[in-house]
C-alpha positions as a Markdown table, in Angstrom:
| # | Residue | x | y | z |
|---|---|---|---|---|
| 1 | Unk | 31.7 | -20.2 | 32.8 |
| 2 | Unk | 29.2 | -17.1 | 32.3 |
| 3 | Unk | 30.8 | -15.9 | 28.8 |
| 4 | Unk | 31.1 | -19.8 | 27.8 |
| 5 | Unk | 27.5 | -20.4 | 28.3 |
| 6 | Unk | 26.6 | -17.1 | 27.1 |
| 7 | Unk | 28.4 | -17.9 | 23.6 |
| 8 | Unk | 26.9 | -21.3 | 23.5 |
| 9 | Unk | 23.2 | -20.3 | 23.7 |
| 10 | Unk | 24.0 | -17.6 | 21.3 |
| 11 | Unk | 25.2 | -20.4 | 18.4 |
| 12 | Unk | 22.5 | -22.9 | 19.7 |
| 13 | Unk | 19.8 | -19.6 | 18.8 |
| 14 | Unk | 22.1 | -19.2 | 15.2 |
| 15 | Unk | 21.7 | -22.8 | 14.7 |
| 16 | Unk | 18.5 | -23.3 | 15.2 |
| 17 | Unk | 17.3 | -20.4 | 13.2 |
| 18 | Unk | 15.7 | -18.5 | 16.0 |
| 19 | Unk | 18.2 | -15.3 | 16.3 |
| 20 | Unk | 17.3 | -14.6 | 12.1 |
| 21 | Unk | 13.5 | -15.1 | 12.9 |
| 22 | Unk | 14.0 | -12.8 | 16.5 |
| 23 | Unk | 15.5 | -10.1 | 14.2 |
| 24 | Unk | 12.9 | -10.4 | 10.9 |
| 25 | Unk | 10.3 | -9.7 | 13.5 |
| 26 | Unk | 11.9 | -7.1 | 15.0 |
| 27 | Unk | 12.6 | -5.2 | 11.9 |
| 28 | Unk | 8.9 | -5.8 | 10.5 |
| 29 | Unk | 7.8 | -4.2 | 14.3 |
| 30 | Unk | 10.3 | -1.2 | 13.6 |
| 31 | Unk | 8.9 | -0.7 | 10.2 |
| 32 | Unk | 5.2 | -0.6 | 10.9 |
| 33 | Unk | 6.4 | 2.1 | 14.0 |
| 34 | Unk | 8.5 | 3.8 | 11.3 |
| 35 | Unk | 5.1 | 4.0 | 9.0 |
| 36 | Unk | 3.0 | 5.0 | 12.0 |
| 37 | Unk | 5.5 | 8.0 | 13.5 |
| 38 | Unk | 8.8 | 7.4 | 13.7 |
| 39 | Unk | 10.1 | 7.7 | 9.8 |
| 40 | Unk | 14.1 | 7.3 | 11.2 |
| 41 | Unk | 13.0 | 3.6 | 11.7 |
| 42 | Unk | 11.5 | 2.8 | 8.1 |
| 43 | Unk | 15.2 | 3.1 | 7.0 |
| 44 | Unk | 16.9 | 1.7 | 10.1 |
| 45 | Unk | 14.4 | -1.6 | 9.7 |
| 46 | Unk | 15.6 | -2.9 | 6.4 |
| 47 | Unk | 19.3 | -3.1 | 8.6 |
| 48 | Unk | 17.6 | -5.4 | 10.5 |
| 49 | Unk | 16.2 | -7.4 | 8.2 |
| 50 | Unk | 19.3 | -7.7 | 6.5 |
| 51 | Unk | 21.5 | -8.7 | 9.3 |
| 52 | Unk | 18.3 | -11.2 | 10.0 |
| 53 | Unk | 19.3 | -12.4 | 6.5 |
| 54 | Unk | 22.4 | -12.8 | 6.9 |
| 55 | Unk | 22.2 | -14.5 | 10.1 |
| 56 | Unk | 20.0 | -17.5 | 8.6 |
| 57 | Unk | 22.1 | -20.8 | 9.3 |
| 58 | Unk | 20.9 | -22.2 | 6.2 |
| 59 | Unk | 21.7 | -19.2 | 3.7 |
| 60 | Unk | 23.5 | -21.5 | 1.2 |
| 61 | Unk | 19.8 | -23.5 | 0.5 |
| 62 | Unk | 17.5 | -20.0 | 0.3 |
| 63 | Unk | 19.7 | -18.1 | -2.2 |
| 64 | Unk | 18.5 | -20.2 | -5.3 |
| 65 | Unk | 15.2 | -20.4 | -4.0 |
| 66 | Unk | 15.0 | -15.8 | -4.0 |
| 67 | Unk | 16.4 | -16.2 | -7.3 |
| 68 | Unk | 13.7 | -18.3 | -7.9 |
| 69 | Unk | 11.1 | -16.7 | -6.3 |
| 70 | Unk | 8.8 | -15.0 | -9.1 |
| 71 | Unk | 7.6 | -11.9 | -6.7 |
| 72 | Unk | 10.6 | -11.2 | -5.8 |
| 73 | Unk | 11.8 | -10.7 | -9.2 |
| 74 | Unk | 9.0 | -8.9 | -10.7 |
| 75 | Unk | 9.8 | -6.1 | -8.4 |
| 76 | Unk | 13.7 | -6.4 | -9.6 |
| 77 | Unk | 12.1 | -6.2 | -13.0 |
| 78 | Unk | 10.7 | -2.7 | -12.2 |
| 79 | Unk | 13.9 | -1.4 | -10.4 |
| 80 | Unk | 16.0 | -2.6 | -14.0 |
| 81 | Unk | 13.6 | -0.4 | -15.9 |
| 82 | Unk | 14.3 | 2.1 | -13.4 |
| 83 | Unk | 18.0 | 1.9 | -14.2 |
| 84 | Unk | 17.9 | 1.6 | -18.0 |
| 85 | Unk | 15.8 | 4.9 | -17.8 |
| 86 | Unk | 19.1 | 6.1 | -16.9 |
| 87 | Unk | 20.3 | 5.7 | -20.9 |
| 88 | Unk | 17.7 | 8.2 | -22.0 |
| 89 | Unk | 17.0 | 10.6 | -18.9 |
| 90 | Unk | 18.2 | 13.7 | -19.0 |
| 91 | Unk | 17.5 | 14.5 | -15.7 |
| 92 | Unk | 20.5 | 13.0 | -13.4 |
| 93 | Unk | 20.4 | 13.9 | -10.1 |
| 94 | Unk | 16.7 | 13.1 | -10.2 |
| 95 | Unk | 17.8 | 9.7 | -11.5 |
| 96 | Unk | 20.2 | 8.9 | -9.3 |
| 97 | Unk | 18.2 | 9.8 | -6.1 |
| 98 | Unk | 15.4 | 7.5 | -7.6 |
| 99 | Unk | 18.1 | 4.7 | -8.0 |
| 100 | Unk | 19.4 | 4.9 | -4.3 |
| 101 | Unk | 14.9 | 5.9 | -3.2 |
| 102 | Unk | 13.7 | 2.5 | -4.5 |
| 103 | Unk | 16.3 | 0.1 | -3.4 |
| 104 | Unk | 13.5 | -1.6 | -0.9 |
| 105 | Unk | 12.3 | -3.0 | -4.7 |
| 106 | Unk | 15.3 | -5.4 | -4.1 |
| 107 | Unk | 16.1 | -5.5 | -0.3 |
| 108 | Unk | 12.7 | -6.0 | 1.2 |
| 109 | Unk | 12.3 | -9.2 | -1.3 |
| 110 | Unk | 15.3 | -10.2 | -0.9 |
| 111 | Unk | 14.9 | -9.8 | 3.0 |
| 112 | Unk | 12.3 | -11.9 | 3.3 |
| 113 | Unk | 12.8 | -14.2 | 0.9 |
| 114 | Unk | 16.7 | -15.5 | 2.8 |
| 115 | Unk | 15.9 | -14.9 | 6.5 |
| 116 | Unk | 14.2 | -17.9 | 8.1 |
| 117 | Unk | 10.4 | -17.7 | 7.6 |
| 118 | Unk | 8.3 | -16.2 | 10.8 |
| 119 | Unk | 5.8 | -18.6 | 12.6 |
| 120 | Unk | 2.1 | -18.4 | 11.8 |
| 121 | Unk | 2.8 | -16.9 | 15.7 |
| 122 | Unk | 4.8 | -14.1 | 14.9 |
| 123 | Unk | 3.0 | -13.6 | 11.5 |
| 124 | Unk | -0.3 | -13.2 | 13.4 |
| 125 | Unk | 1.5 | -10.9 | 16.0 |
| 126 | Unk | 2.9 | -8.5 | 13.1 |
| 127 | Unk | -0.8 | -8.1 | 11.8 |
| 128 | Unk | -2.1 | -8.0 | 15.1 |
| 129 | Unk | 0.2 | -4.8 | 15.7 |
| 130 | Unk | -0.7 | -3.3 | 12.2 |
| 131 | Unk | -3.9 | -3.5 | 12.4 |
| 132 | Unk | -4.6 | -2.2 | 16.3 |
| 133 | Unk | -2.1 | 0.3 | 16.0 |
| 134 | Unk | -3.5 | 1.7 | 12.7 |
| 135 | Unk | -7.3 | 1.3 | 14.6 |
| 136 | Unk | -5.5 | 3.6 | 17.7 |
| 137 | Unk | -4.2 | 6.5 | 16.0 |
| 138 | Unk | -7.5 | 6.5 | 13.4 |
| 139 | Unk | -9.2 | 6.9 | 17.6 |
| 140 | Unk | -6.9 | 9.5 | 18.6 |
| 141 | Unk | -7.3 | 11.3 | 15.5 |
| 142 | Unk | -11.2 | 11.5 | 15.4 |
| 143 | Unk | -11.4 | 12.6 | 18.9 |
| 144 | Unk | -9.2 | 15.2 | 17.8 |
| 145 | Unk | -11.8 | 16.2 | 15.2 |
| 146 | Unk | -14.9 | 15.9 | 17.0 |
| 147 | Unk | -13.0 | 18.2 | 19.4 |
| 148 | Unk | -12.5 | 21.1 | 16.5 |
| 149 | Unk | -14.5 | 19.8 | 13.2 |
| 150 | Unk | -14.6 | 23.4 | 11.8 |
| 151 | Unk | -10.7 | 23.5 | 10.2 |
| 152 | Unk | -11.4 | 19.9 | 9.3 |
| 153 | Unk | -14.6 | 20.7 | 7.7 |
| 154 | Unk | -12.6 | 23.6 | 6.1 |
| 155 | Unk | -10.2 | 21.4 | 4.2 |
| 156 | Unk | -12.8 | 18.8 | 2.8 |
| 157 | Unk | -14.8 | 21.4 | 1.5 |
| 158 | Unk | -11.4 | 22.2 | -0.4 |
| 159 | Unk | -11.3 | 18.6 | -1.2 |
| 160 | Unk | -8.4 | 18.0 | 1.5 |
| 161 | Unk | -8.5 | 16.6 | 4.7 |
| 162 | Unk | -6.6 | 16.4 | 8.2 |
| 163 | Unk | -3.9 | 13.8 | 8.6 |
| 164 | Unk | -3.6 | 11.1 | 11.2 |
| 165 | Unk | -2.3 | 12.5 | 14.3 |
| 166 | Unk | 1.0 | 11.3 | 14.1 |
| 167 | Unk | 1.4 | 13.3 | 10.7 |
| 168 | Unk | 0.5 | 10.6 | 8.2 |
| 169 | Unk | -1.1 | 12.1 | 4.9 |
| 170 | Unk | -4.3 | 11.7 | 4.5 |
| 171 | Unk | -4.3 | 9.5 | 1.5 |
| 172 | Unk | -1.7 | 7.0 | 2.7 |
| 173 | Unk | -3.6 | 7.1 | 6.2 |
| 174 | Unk | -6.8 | 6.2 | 4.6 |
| 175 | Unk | -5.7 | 3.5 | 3.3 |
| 176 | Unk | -3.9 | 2.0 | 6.3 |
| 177 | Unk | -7.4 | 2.5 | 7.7 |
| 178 | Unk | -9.2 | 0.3 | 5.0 |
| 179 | Unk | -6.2 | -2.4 | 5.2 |
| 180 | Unk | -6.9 | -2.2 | 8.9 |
| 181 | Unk | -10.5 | -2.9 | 8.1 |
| 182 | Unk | -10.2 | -5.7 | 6.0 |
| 183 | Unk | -6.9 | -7.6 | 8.1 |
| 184 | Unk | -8.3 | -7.2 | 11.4 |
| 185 | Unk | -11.7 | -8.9 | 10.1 |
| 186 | Unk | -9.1 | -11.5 | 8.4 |
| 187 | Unk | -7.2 | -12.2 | 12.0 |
| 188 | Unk | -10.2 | -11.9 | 14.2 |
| 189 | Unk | -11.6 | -15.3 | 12.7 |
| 190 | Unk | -8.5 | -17.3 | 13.2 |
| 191 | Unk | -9.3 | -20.4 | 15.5 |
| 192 | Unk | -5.9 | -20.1 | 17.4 |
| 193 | Unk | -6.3 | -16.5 | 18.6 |
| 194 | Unk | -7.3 | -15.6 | 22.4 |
| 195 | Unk | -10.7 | -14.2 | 22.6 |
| 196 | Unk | -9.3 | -11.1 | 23.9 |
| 197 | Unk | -7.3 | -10.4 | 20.9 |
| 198 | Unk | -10.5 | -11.0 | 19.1 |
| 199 | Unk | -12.4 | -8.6 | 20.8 |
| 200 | Unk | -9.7 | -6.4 | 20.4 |
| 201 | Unk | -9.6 | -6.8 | 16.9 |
| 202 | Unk | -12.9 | -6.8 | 16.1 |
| 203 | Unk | -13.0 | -3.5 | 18.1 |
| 204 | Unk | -10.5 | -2.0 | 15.4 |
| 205 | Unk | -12.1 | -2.4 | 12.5 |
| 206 | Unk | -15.6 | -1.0 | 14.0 |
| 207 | Unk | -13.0 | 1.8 | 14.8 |
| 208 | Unk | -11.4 | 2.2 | 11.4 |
| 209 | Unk | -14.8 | 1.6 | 9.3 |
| 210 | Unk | -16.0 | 4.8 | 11.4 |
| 211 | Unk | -13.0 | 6.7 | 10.9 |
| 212 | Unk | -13.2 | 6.0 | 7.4 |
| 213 | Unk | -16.5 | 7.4 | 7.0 |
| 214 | Unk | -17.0 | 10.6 | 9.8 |
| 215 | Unk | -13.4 | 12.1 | 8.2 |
| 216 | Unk | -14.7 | 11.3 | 4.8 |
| 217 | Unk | -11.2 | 10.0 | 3.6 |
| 218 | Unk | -12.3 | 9.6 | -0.3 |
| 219 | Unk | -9.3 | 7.7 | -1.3 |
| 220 | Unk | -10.1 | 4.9 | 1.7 |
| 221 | Unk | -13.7 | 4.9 | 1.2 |
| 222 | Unk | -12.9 | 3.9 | -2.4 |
| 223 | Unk | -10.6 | 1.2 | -2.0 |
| 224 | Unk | -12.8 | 0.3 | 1.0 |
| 225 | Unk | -16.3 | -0.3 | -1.4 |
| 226 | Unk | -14.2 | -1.5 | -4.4 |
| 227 | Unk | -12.4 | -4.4 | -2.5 |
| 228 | Unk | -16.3 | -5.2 | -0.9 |
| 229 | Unk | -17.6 | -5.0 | -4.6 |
| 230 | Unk | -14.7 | -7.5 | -5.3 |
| 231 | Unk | -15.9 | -9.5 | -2.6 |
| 232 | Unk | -19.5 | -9.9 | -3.7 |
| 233 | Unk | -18.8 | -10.8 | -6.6 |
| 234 | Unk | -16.0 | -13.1 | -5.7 |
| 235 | Unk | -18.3 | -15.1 | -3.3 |
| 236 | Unk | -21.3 | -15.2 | -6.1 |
| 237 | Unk | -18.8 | -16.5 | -8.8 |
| 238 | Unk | -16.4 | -18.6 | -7.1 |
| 239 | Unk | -17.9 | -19.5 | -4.0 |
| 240 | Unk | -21.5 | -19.9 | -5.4 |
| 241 | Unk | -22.6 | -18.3 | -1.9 |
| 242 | Unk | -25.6 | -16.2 | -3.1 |
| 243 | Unk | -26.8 | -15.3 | 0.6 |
| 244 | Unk | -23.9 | -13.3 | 1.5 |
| 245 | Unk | -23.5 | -11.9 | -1.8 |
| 246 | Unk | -26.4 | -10.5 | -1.7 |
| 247 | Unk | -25.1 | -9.2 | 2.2 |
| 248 | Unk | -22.1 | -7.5 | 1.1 |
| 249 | Unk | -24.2 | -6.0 | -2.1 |
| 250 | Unk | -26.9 | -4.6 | 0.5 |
| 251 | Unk | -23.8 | -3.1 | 2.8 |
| 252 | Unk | -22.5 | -1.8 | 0.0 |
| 253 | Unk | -25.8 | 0.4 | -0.7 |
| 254 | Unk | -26.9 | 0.7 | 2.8 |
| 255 | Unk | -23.9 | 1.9 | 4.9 |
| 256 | Unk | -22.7 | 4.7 | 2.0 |
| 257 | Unk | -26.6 | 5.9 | 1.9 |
| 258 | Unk | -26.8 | 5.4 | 6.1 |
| 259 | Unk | -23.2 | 8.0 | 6.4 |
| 260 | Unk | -24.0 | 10.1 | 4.0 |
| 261 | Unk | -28.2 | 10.7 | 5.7 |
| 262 | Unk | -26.3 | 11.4 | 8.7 |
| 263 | Unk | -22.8 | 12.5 | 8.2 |
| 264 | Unk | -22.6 | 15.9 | 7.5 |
| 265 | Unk | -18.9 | 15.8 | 6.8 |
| 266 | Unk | -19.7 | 13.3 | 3.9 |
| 267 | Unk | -22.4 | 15.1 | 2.3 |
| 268 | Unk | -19.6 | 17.7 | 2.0 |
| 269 | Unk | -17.2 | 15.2 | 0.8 |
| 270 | Unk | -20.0 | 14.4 | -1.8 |
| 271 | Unk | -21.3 | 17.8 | -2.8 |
| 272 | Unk | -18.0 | 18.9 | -3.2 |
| 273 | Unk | -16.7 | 15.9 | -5.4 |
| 274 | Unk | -19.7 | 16.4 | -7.8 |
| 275 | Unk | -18.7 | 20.3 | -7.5 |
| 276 | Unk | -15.0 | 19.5 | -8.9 |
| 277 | Unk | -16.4 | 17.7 | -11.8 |
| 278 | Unk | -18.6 | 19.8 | -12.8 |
| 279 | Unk | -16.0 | 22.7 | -12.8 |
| 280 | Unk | -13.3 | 20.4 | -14.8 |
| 281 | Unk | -16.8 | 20.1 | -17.3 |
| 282 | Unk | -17.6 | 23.4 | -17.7 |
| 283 | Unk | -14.5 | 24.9 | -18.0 |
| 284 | Unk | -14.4 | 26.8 | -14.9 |
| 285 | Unk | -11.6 | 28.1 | -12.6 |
| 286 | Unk | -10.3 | 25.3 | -10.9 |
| 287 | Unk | -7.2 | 26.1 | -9.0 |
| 288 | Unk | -9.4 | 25.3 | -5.5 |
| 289 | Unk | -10.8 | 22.1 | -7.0 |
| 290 | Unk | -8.7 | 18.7 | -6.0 |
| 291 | Unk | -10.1 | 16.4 | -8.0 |
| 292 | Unk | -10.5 | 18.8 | -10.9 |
| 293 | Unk | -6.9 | 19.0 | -11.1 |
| 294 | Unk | -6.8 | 15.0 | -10.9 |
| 295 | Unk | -9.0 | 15.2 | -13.6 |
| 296 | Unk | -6.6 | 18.0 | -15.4 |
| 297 | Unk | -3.4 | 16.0 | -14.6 |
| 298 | Unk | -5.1 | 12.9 | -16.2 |
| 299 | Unk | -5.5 | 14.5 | -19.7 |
| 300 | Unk | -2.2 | 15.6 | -19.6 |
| 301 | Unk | -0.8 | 12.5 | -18.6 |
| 302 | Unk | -2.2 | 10.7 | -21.5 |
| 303 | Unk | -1.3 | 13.6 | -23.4 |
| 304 | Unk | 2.4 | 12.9 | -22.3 |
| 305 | Unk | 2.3 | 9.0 | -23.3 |
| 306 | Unk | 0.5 | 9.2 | -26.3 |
| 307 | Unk | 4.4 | 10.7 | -27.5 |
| 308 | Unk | 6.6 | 8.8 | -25.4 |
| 309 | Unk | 4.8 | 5.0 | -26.0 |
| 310 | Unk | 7.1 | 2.7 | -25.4 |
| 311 | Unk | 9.6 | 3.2 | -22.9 |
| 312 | Unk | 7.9 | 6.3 | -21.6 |
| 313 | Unk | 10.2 | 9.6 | -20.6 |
| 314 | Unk | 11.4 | 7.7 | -17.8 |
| 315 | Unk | 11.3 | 7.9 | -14.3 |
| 316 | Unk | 13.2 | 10.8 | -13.3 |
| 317 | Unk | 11.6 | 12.9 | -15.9 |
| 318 | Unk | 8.3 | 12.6 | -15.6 |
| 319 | Unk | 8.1 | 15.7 | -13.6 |
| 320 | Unk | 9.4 | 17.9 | -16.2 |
| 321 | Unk | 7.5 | 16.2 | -18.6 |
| 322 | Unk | 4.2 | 17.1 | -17.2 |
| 323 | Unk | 5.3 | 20.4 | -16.4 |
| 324 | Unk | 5.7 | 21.4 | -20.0 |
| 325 | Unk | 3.0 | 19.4 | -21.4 |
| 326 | Unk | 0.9 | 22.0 | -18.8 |
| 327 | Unk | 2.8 | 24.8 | -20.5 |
| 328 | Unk | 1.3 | 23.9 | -23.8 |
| 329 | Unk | -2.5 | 23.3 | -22.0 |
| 330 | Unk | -2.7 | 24.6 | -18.7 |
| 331 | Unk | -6.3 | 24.5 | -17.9 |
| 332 | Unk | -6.1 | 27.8 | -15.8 |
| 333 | Unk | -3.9 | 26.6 | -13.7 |
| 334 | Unk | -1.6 | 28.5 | -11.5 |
| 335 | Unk | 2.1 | 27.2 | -11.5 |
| 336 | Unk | 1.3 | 25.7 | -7.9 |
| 337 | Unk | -1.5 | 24.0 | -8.7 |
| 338 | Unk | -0.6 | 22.1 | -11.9 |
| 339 | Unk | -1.0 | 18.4 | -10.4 |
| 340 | Unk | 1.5 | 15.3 | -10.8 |
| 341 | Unk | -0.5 | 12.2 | -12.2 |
| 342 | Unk | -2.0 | 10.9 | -9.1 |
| 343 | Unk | -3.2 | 7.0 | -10.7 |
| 344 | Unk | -0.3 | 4.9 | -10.7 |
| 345 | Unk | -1.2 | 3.2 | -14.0 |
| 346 | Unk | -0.9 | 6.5 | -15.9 |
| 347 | Unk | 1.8 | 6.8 | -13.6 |
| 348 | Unk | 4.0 | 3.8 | -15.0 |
| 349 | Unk | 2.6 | 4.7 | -18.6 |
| 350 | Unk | 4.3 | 7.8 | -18.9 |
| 351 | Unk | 7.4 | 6.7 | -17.3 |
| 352 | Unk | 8.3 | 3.2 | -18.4 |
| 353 | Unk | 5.6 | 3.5 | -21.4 |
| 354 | Unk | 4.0 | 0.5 | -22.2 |
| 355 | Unk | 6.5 | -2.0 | -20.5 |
| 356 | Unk | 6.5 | -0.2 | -17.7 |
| 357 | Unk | 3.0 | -0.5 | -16.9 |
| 358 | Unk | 3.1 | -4.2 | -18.7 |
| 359 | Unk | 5.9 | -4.9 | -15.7 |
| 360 | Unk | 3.5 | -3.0 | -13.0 |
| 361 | Unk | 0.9 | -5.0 | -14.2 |
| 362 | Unk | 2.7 | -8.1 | -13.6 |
| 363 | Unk | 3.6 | -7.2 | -9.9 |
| 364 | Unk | -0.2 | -6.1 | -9.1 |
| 365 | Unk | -1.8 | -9.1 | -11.2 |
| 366 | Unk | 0.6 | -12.1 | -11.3 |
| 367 | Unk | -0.1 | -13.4 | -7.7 |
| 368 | Unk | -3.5 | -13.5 | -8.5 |
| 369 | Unk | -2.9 | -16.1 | -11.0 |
| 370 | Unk | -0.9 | -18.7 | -8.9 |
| 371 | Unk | -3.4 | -21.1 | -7.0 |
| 372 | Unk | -1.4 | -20.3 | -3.6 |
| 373 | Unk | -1.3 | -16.5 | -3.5 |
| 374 | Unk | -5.2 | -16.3 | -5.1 |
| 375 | Unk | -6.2 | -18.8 | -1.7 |
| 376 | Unk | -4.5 | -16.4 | 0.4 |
| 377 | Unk | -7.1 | -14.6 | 1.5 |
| 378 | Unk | -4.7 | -11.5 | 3.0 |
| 379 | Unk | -2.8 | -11.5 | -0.2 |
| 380 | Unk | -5.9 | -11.2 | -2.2 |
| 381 | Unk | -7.2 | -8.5 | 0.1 |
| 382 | Unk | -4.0 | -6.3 | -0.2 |
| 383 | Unk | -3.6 | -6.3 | -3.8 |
| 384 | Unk | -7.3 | -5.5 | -3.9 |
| 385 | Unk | -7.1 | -2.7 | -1.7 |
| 386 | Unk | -4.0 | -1.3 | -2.9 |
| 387 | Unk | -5.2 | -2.2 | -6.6 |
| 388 | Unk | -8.4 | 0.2 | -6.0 |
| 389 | Unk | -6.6 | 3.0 | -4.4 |
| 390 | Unk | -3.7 | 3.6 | -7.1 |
| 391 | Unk | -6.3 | 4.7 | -9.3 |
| 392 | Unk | -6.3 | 8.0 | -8.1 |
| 393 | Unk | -3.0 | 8.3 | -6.6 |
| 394 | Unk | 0.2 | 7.4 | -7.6 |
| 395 | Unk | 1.4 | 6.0 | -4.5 |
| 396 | Unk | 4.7 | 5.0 | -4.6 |
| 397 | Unk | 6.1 | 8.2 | -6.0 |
| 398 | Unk | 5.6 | 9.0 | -2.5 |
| 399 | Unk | 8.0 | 7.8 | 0.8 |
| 400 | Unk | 5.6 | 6.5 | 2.9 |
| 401 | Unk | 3.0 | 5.0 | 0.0 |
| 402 | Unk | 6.0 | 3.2 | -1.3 |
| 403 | Unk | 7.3 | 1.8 | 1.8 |
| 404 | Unk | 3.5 | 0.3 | 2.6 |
| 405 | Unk | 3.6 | -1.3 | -0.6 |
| 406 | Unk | 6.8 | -2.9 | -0.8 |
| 407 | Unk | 7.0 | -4.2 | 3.1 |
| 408 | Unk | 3.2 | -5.4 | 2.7 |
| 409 | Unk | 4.5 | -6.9 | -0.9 |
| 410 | Unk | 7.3 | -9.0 | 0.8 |
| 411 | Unk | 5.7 | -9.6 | 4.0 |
| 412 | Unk | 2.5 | -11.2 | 2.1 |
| 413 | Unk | 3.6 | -12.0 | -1.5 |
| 414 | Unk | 7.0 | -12.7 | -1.0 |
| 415 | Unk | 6.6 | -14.6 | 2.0 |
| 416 | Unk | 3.7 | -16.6 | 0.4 |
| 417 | Unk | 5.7 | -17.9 | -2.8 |
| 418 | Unk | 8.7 | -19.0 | -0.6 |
| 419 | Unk | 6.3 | -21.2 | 1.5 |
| 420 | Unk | 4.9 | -22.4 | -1.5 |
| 421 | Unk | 8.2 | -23.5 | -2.8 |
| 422 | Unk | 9.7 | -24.6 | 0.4 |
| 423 | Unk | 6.6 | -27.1 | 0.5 |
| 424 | Unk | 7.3 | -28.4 | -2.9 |
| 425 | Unk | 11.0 | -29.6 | -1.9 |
| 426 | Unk | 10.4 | -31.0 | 1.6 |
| 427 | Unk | 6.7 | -32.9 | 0.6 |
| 428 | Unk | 6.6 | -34.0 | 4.1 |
C-alpha cells in the first residue's frame, strides 16, 4: 500500500505542477547560496532548474511561448554572436571555453521560461532570502572591519577594498549590497507580508545602505546614487509627484555630504579618486592608481574599436587585443598592471563591434520599452542598478558578475514577459 500511495502522490504533485515549481525554487535558493559562498552550487542549480523544466506537466504549451518570449531571445541573440566570433577568432581555446562559460545565456531563459511559474509566495520568499542574506554577510563583514580598519584603509587608499566575508569581490559585493538596498525597500511595502519580515527587511537595507557607505564600495555607491537620480526624476516626469522628488534629490546631496563629514574611510575613497585623475591628467606614474588604469584601459579600448567597427575582434580575443594595443601606448604601465576594459559598453564594442553592443543594448533597454516590464517596479530597479554599475566594470566577463545578471535577468525579465503572455491567452 505504502509504495502505491507513495507513487500516487508523486504523479498527483507532477500533475498538478507542484514538483516543477518545488524544484525551480529550490534551484533559485541553491543559486543565490552558490553567489553568496558556495560557488559548486551556481553550476549544480541550473540542473535543477532544468529537471524543474522538464518536469512541467504542461511542457508541450510553454515551448512556443520561450520561443516566443522576446527576453529570452535577446540573450540567445548575444550567445549567436558569441559563436559566429568563432569564424574570425583566432584565439580557440579561449573561444571554446567562452562557448561552454556562457551557456546560462540560454539555459537560465530557457529555465524559467518552461518550468511552471513560482507563486507571488515563493517569488517574495526568493527576494526575501536575497536580500537578508546579502544584508547578513554585508553585517558580518563590517564588524570584521571595525574590528581591523587599518589593512582595509590600506587597500582603499590604493583604490581597492576588502571583500565580503564569504570571499565575494568587492565590486560584485557592492552591488549585491545596492540591489539589496533597493529590493528589500521594494518587498518591505508589500501588503501580504508579516510585519516581522518587514521589520526584518527594513532592517537590511539600513544594514546594506551603511555598509555601502563606511567600506566606501565606489562601484555600489554609484549604482546606488544613479538608480536614486533615476528615481527623482522618474517620479517628477512620470509620476508628476514633485514632493518626493524633491526628497530623493535632497537625499541625494545630504547623505553623500553627511558620510563623507564623518566617514573617514570615504574621504579616503574621495581624496584618492580625485588623486587617480589627476595622475591619468598629468601624465604621472600610475601603476598604484585604480581608476587611472580604468581611465588608461578606456582610451585603449576605444583605440581598439575605432579598427575593428563592426563585428569587433570578437570575444575570445579581446584580451590579446588590448594587450597589444598597450604595446603600442602603454601609459607607463607595468605588464601587470595594463587593465582589461572594465565598462561593459566598451566592453561589447570591442568585441562584437557595433552589433554587439546594438544587441547588448537591446537586452539592457528593450524591457524598458514594453508597458509590463517598465510597471515592474523590481525589473526597473535591476536594470537600473546593473545599468549604472557596468559603466565602470565589465561585469559579466567575470563568473560571479555574469551569473547575477543572468539569474536576476530570467528570474525578473524572463519571468515577467512569460506572465505577460500567459495573461494574453487565458483573458480570464
Amino acid at each position: 500500500m505504502m509504495p502505491s500511495s507513495s507513487g500516487s502522490a508523486f504523479s498527483r504533485a507532477y500533475q498538478d505542477g507542484r514538483l516543477s515549481q518545488y524544484l525551480l525554487v529550490v534551484a533559485c535558493l541553491a543559486g543565490i547560496i552558490g553567489l553568496f559562498a558556495a560557488r559548486a552550487l551556481v553550476s549544480l542549480s541550473p540542473v535543477a532548474g532544468a529537471v524543474a523544466a522538464l518536469l512541467n506537466p504542461n511542457l508541450r504549451q510553454a515551448v512556443p511561448r520561450w520561443l516566443r518570449n522576446g527576453a529570452a531571445l535577446r540573450l540567445a541573440l548575444l550567445y549567436a554572436l558569441l559563436l559566429v566570433s568563432g569564424l574570425y577568432t583566432t584565439a580557440w581555446e579561449v573561444w571554446r571555453h567562452e562557448v561552454f562559460r556562457q551557456l546560462p545565456l540560454l539555459g537560465v531563459p530557457l529555465i524559467f521560461a518552461l518550468a511552471v511559474p513560482l507563486t507571488r509566495a515563493q517569488r517574495y520568499t526568493v527576494g526575501c532570502f536575497f536580500t537578508v542574506g546579502v544584508a547578513l554577510i554585508g553585517a558580518v563583514t563590517l564588524g570584521k572591519y571595525l574590528l581591523d580598519p587599518a589593512p582595509a584603509n590600506l587597500l582603499i587608499d590604493q583604490g581597492q577594498n576588502i571583500p565580503s566575508v564569504t570571499r565575494i569581490f568587492h565590486i560584485h559585493f557592492s552591488i549585491m549590497l545596492v540591489l539589496a538596498v533597493y529590493f528589500g525597500f521594494l518587498l518591505q511595502r508589500e501588503k501580504a507580508a508579516p510585519v516581522l519580515v518587514r521589520w526584518l527587511l527594513r532592517l537590511s537595507v539600513v544594514v546594506a545602505v551603511v555598509v555601502l557607505h563606511v567600506l566606501a564600495y565606489r562601484t555600489g555607491l554609484l549604482a546606488l546614487y544613479a538608480t536614486l537620480l533615476a528615481d527623482a526624476v522618474l517620479v517628477v516626469v512620470l509620476k508628476r509627484q514633485f514632493t518626493m522628488g524633491l526628497v530623493l534629490l535632497a537625499c541625494l546631496v545630504i547623505i553623500p555630504l553627511v558620510a563623507y563629514r564623518s566617514l573617514p574611510s570615504v574621504q579616503r575613497r574621495v581624496g584618492g579618486s580625485l588623486y587617480d585623475i589627476e595622475q591619468f591628467t598629468l601624465k604621472q606614474d600610475i601603476n598604484t592608481s585604480s581608476l587611472s588604469q580604468r581611465l588608461a584601459a578606456w582610451q585603449t579600448a576605444q583605440n581598439v574599436a575605432g579598427r575593428n567597427p563592426w563585428l569587433g575582434v570578437g570575444a575570445a580575443d579581446a584580451h590579446e587585443a588590448m594587450m597589444r594595443e598597450y604595446d603600442w601606448h602603454d601609459y607607463g604601465l607595468k605588464p601587470e598592471n595594463r587593465a582589461m576594459i572594465h565598462n561593459q559598453y566598451l566592453h561589447y564594442l570591442v568585441a562584437g563591434g557595433f552589433v554587439g553592443l546594438f544587441l547588448w543594448l537591446l537586452v539592457l533597454l528593450t524591457p524598458l520599452l514594453q508597458p509590463a516590464q517598465r510597471q515592474n517596479p523590481y525589473v526597473v530597479h535591476f536594470l537600473l542598478i546593473m545599468g549604472a554599475a557596468m559603466l565602470v566594470d565589465s561585469l559579466l566577463e567575470v563568473q560571479i558578475g555574469f551569473n547575477l545578471f543572468v539569474f536576476l535577468y530570467g528570474f525578473l525579465v524572463v519571468s515577467t514577459e512569460r506572465e505577460v503572455q500567459m495573461a494574453q491567452q487565458n483573458p480570464s
